[in-house]
Phi, psi and omega in degrees: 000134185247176206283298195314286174313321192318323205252011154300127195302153168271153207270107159272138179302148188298153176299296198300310195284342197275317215267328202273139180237166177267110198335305208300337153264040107305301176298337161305288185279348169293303171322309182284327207261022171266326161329271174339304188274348171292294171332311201290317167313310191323288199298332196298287181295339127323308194286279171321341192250341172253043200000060171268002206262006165253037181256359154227137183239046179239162147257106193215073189312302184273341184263343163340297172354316204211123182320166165299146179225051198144140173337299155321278172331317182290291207320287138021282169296293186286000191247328171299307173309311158315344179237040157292164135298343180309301194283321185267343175232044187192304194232038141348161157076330178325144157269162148345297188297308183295332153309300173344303181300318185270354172285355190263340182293311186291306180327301198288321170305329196275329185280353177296303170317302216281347181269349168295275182342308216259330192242309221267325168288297201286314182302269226325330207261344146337288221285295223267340169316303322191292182273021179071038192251011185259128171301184185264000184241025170223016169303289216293349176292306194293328187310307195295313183299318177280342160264025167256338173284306196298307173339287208307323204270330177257347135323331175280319178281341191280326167314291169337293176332297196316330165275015179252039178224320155233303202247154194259061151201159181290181156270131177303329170301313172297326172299317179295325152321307193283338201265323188275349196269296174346299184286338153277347171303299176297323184297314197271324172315294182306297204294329185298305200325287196309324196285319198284342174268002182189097166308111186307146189272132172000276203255048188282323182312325188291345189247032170277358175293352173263342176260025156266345180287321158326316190292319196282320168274356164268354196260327177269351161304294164321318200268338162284343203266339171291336174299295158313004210227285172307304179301329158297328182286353194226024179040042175270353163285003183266355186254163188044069194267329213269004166209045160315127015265000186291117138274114164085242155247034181224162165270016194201154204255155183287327172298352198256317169315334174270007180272113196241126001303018284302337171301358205264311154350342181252000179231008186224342186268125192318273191310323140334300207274315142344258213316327188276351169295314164310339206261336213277316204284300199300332178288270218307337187270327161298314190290308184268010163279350184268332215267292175346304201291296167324319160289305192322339173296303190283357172068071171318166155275122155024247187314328155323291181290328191270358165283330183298298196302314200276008151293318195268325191263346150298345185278317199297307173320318201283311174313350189263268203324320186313314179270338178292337175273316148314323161282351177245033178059017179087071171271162188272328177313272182019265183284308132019280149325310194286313186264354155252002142263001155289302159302347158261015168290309189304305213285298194320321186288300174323299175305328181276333171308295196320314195302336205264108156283164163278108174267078168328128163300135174271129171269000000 
């Protein structure tokens, strides 16, 4: 070997091959961090179902962080509360301790966000920008998911707000706002992962004829679970617990006709806002028993049918909690449940768009 080979430089790898990371880990971490945010709805329908979420009434993004940590402080923490409307026309009388309890649920809701936004999400996706490792036509997807992060925190304070000023409850509007921006978070979060990591299978091109029908039942999916969102904000599941499916002596509640304007009644009237949540629930449950029948017609492919199966036995579940949340007066297990099963409503409808590619119809 002569000196000339010894002192030859090593062969560096191309920028583009040193740069390329593997799609299945950008999907991995998109997965955990849809994870995170399923998690998070979850601790949210705690925090709203144990009314804790108007138990800080500071907006504090970095010192927030961290809890009373001594006696002063909780003292502190409880005497701001006290000059709430929550507390002067609803919970008089609390003791300390019992402020704790609803203070660690909002508490623990607000630290989830800043460890999604701030540590699972915003390093990783710095890091891997950063090293030219995000493609590039898929930068402006991750961009919009980190400014739909950023929103959701301040969507959240304006909700708050809204119950820190006369009535000791949020607006159903904002709250539903604020429960779908989540829920589109978890959405864009799932579908990037799926689009970069996992390719719809080969002969999938047959069911694209099926996929506006899909479009169409996420569409009535969405539009129940904002129905569901109002009805929680308007504690309207506590009525008609005790004669399902009959409000009252109807199949449709009475309140709505005194109500002026009266269309305003389907977004504002308790009993009202209920009942179109049901009908709304019966639709979405209707489409996707048609949509089942329908793919199924088309012979899915392997992975197609166990997302279609496991879509026709979540809808049956979900219709179960549903009612099951209502006849138990709102159990918190429950109703809880109920809202994970929206979102694996969600997941199933998502995953099954992605799986359909898009074919133009030839006229």
């Amino acid at each position: 070997m002569s000196d000339f080979d010894i002192h030859l430089p090593r062969r560096r790898k191309p920028k583009a091959e040193r740069k390329r990371v593997p799609p299945s880990r950008l999907a991995l971490w998109l997965y955990i961090c849809a994870g995170a945010v399923f998690i998070m709805a979850l601790i949210g329908a705690v925090t709203r179902l144990t009314e804790s979420g108007l138990s800080i009434v500071e907006w504090k993004p970095i010192t927030g962080a961290l809890p009373p940590l001594n006696p002063a402080e909780w003292q502190h923490e409880f005497d701001l509360y006290k000059k709430s409307p929550q507390f002067l026309k609803v919970n008089r009388g609390m003791a300390l301790p019992e402020f704790q309890h609803i203070f660690f649920w909002e508490w623990l809701h607000r630290l989830w966000g800043r460890i999604i936004v701030g540590v699972i999400y915003f390093v990783p996706l710095c890091w891997y920008w950063l090293r030219g490792q995000i493609p590039d036509e898929n930068k402006p997807a991750f961009a919009f998911i980190l400014g739909l992060g950023f929103f959701q925190g301040l969507m959240g304070w304006v909700m708050v707000k809204s119950g820190l000023v006369d009535q000791p409850a949020v607006s159903h509007y904002l709250l539903a706002a604020h429960l779908m921006l989540a829920f589109l978070i978890y959405a864009s979060m799932f579908r990037l992962g799926l689009s970069i990591g996992l390719p719809p299978e080969r002969d999938a091109g047959r069911m694209s004829p099926v996929r506006s029908f899909v479009q169409l039942t996420l569409c009535a999916a969405v539009v129940t679970m904002i129905w569901g969102a109002f009805t929680a904000g308007l504690r309207a599941g506590h009525l008609y617990n005790d004669s399902f499916p009959m409000m009252g002596r109807y199949l449709w509640p009475m309140e709505g006709f005194s109500w002026q304007p009266p269309w305003q009644a389907f977004f504002a009237e308790p009993a009202t806002v209920q009942f179109t949540h049901r009908v709304l629930a019966v639709t979405t449950f209707s489409l996707i028993m048609a949509l089942f029948a329908k793919a199924r017609a088309f012979n899915p492919p392997s992975r197609l049918r166990k997302i279609l199966n496991a879509l026709f036995c979540m809808a049956f579940v979900q219709v179960g909690l549903g009612i099951s949340t209502l006849i138990s007066h709102v159990n918190i297990v429950i109703a809880t449940a109920h809202q994970a099963g929206a979102l694996t409503l969600l997941t199933l409808l998502v995953w099954l768009l992605h799986e359909i590619p898009y074919i133009p119809q030839e006229k």
